[in-house]
ZABATI-37838 format. One record per residue: x, y, z of N, C-alpha, C in turn; residue in three letters. Coordinates in steps of 0.1 Angstrom, whole numbers, plus 5000, padded with zeros to 4 digits. Atoms other than C-alpha are relative to their C-alpha. Last residue first. Example, Ala and Ser with C-alpha at 12.3 -4.5 7.8 and 13.67 -1.06 7.14 Angstrom:
REM ZABATI-37838
499149895000513749895071499250115008SER500949885000512349555078500950125000ALA
This chain:
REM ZABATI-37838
499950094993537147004824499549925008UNK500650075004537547294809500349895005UNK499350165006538347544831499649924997UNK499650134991536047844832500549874995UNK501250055010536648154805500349895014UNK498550075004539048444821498749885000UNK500550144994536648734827500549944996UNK500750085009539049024819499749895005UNK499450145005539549264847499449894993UNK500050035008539149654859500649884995UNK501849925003539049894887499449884989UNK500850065014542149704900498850055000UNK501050094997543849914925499749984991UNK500949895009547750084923497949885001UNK500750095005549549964957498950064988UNK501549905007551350254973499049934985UNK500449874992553250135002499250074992UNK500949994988553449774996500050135007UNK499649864991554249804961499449925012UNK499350044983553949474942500350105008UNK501150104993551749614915500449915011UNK500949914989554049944914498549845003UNK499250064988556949704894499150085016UNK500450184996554549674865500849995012UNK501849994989554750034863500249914999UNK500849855000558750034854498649965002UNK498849935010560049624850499150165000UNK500449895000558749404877500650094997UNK498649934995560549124859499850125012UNK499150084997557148924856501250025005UNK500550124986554849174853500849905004UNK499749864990557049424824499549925016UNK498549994996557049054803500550115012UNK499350114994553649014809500849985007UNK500350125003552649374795500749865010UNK499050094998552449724806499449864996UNK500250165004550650004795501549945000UNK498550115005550850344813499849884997UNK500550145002547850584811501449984998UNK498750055000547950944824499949884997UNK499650114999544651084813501249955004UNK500850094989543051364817500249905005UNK500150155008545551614799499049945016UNK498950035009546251984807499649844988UNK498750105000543551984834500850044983UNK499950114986540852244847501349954998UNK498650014993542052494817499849965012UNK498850015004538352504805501250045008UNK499449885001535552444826501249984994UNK499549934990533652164842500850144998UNK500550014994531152114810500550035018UNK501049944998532752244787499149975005UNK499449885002536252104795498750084997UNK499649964986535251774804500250175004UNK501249984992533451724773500550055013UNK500949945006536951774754498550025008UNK499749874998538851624777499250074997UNK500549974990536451294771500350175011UNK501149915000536851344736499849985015UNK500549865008540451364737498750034999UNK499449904992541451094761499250144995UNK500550024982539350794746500350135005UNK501249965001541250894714499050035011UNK500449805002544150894730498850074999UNK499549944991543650554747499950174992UNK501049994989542650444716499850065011UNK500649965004545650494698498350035002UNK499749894996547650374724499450134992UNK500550004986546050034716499850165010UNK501449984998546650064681499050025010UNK500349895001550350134686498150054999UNK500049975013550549824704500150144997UNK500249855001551849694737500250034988UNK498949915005551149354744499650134994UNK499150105002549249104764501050034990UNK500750085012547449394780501449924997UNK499550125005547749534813499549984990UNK500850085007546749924815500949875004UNK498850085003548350134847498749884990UNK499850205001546650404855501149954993UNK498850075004546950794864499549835003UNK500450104996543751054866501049884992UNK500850055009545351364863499349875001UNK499350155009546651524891498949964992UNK500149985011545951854909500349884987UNK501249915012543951814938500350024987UNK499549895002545951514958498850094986UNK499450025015543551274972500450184998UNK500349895011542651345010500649994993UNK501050085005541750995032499950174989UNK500649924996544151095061498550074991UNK500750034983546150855059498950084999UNK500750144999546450885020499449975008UNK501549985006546951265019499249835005UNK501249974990549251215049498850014991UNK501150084990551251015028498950075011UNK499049984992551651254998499849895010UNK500550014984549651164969501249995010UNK499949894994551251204934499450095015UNK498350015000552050854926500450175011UNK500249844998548050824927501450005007UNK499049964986547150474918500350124997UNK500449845001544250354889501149965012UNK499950044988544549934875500150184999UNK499149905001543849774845499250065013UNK500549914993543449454832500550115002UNK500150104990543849184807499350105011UNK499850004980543749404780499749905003UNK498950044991544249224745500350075017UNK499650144994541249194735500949985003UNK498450045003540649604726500349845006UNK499649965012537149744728501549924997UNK500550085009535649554758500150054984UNK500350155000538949634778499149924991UNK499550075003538849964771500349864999UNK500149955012535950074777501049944993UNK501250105006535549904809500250014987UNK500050115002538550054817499449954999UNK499050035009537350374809500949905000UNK500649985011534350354830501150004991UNK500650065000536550294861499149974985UNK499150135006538350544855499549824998UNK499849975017535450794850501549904996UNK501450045009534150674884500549984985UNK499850175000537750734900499249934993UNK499050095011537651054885500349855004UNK500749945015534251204895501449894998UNK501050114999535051034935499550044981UNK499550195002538451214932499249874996UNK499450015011537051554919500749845004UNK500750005009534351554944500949994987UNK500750134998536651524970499249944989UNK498550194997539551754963499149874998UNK500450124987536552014955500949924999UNK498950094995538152204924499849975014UNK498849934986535352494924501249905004UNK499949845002533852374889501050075013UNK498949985015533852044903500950104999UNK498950074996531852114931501450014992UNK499549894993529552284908501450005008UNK498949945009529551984888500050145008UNK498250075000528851774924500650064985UNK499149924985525852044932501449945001UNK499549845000524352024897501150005007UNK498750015002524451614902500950124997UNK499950025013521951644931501250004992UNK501149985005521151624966500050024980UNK500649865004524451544975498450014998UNK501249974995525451244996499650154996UNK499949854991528951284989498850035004UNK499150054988529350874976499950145009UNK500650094990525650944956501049995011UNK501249934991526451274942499849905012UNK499449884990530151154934498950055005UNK499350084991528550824913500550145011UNK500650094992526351044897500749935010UNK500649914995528951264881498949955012UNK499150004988530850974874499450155007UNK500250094990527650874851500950075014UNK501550044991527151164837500149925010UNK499949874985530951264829498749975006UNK498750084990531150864812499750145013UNK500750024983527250944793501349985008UNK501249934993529250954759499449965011UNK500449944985532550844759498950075005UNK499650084989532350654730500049995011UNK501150104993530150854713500549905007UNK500849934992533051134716498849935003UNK499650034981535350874703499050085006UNK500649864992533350854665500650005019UNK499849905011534450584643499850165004UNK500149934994535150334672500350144988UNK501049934994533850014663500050164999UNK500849984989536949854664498750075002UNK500250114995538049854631498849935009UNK500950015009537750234625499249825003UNK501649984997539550254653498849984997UNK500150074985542550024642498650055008UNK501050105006542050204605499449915013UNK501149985007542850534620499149884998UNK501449954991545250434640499150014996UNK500049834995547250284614498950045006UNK501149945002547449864618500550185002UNK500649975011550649684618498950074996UNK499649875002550649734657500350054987UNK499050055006548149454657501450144997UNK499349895010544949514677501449954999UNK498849904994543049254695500650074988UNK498850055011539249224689501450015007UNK499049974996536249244713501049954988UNK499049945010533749244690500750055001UNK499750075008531748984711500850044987UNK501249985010531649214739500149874992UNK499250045015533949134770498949994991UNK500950105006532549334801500549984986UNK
């Protein structure tokens, strides 16, 4: 969802000020409620009785419960992105690290980080500055609330631009895959044609 203080970022800008900018003087309130929600979202796709029983889950590296938690939380972070930063376009989650039988067979690998693919109409340092941010407090919550030394990093994020779409030039060449296609969680409403 595009705010009204969607901005784009300039890679003249120092992170600091680029967040500052944006809104984002505090990342931890940025990501606040994201483990709630995707916590939710895994009670309701696992039919649990509560969200205890999907951080417990968690807690015990459930394959399942950790895919349906991190797809949620990808989802939520491209939202996040997107209405922080005007120059995504979109952005997209795939699992490089899935075997095929995981795929057939409908089981996500257990130890991977949650890997996307940003579009934006170019790659700043302000953007990747976000992204960190983003990364760090949600680690951070992630970490006392599922448990320290779950993950290393939460995030894997690749930004691609136009130019990377058009040539399919490194991740921009996985959105034409026809074997392991990355999915759009995430896309800027594009204004209707005037006319």
């Amino acid at each position: 969802m595009e705010t009204s203080t969607t901005r784009p970022l300039t890679d003249e800008m120092p992170a600091a000020l680029a967040l500052a900018w944006l809104g984002v003087t505090d990342a931890a309130s940025a990501t606040e409620g994201l483990l709630d929600r995707a916590l939710f979202y895994c009670t309701e796709k696992m039919h649990l009785p509560s969200t205890e029983i999907a951080l417990d889950l968690l807690r015990q590296g459930d394959r399942m419960a950790r895919w349906y938690a991190h797809h949620s939380l990808a989802e939520q972070v491209a939202e996040k992105l997107g209405g922080l930063d005007g120059t995504v376009q979109s952005v997209y989650v795939y699992d490089l690290d899935a075997t095929p039988e995981d795929l057939a067979f409908g089981e996500p690998a257990s130890t991977s980080p949650i890997q996307m693919i940003v579009q934006a109409q170019r790659k700043t340092k302000a953007l990747w500055a976000l992204i960190d941010a983003l990364e760090k407090a949600l680690i951070e919550e992630y970490a006392s609330r599922v448990g320290p030394g779950r993950l290393d990093y939460l995030l894997d994020v690749q930004v691609i631009d136009g130019d990377d779409v058009e040539n399919g030039r490194g991740y921009a060449g996985l959105l034409r895959s026809l074997h392991n296609r990355p999915i759009q969680v995430w896309q800027r409403e594009q204004p209707p044609d005037a006319g």
